[in-house]
VEXDREN-2710 file (C-alpha; in Angstrom, 1 decimal):
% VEXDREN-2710
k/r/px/py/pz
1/UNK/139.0/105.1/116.9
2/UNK/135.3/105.1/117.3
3/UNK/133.2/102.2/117.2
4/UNK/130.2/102.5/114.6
5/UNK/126.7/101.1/114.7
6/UNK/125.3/101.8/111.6
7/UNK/125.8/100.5/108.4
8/UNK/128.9/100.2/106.7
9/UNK/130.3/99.0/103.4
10/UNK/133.2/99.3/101.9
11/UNK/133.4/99.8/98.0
12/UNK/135.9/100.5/95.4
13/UNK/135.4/103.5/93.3
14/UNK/136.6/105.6/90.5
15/UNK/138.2/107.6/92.8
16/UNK/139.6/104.8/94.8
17/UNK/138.7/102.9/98.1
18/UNK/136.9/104.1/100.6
19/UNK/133.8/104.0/103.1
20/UNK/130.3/104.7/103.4
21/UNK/127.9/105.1/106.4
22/UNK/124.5/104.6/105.9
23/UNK/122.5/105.5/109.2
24/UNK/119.6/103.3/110.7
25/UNK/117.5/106.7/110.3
26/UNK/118.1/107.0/106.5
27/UNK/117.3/103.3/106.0
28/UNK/114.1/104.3/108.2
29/UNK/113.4/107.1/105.9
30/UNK/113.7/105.2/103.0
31/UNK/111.5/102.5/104.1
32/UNK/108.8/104.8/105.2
33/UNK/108.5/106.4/102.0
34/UNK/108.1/103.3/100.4
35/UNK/105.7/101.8/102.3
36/UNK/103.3/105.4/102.5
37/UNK/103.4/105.0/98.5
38/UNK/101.9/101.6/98.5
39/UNK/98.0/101.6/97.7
40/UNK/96.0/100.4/100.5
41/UNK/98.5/101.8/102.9
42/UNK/96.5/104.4/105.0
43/UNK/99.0/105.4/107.4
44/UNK/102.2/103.7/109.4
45/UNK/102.7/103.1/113.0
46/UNK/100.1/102.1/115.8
47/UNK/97.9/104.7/117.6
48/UNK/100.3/106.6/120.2
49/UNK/103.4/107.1/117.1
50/UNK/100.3/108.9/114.6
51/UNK/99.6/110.8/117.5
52/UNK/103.0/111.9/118.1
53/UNK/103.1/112.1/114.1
54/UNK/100.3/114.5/114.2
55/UNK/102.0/116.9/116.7
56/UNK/105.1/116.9/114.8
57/UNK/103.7/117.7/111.5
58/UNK/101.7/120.3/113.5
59/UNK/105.1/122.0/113.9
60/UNK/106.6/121.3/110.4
61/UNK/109.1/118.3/111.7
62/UNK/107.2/115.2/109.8
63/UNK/108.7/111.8/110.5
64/UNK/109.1/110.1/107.4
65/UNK/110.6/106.8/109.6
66/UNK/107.5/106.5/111.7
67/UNK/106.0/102.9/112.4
68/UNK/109.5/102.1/110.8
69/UNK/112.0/100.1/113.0
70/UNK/115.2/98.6/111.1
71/UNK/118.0/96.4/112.3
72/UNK/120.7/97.7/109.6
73/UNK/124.2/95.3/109.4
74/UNK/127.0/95.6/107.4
75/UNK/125.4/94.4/104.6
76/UNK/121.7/93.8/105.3
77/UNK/118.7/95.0/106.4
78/UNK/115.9/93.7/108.3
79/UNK/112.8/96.0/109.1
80/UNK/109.6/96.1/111.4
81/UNK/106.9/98.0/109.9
82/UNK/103.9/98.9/111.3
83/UNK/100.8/100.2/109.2
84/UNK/97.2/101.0/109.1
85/UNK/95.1/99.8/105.9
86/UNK/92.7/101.1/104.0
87/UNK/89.0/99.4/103.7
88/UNK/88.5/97.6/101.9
89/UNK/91.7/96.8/100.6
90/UNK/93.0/93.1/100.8
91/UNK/95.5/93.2/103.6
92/UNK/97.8/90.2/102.4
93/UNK/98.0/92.1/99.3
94/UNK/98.9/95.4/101.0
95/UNK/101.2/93.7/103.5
96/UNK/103.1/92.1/100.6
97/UNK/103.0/95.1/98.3
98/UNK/104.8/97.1/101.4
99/UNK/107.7/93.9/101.5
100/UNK/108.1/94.7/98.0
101/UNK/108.0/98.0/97.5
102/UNK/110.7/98.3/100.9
103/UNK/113.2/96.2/99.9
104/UNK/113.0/97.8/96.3
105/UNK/113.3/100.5/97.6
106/UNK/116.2/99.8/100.1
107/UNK/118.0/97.4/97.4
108/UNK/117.7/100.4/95.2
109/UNK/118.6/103.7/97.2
110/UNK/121.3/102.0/100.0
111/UNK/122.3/99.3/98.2
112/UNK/121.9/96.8/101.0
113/UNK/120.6/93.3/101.0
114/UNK/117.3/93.1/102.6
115/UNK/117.1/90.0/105.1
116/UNK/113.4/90.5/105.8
117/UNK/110.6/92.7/106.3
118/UNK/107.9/92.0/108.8
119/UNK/104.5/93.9/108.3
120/UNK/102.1/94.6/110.9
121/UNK/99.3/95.3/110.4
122/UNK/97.9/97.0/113.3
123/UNK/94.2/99.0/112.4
124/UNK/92.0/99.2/109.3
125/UNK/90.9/103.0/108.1
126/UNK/87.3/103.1/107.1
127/UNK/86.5/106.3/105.5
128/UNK/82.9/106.8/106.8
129/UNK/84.6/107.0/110.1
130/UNK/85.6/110.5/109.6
131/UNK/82.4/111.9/107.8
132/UNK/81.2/111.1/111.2
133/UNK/83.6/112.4/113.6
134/UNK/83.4/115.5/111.1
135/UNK/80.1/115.7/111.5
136/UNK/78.6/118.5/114.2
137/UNK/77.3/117.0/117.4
138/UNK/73.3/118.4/118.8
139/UNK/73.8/118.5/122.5
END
């Protein structure tokens, strides 16, 4: 028999007992699209996992768990997310708003308890930033 990491639970069913296997990527998933939805939520993850975001969505493979780490048990969740806000958006409102929306979202989808969600928030996006890398350079 092989041991398994990611979440299980057992539940009863109209068509009788039986097991489910939620993987730490799905809860990932899940908890990334949640948290891109929230408003005041630029982007997730630090600098080096957008870049790497970039090049994968540069070859069609987007990865909807970036900035996203989870800890998934039997029967809870805890997640790490990492995200850059928008300015000038209140950023103990957006932090909270992500908690929310996550374990809404995870409560909801997976059906798992959510333990905790710990937000980082790692940059602030100010638009007139890219008007001016946009903008052409005289040499």
């Amino acid at each position: 028999m092989m041991a398994e990491t990611p979440a299980t639970t057992t539940r009863r069913s109209s068509t009788g007992p039986g097991r489910t296997v939620i993987e730490d990527g799905v809860i990932a998933k899940v908890a990334g699209i949640a948290a891109r939805e929230v408003p005041g939520v630029y982007a997730l993850g630090g600098g080096a996992a957008r870049a790497i975001g970039a090049i994968r969505s540069a070859i069609g493979n987007d990865d909807r768990g970036q900035g996203v780490k989870v800890e998934v048990g039997e029967r809870q969740v805890a997640a790490d997310i990492t995200i850059v806000a928008e300015y000038p958006a209140p950023l103990q409102k957006v932090a909270e708003d992500v908690r929310s929306a996550v374990a809404d979202a995870i409560q909801h989808i997976a059906g798992m308890e959510v333990a905790e969600i710990n937000v980082t928030v790692q940059d602030v996006h100010i638009p007139e930033d890219d008007s001016r890398e946009s903008d052409p350079r005289v040499v």
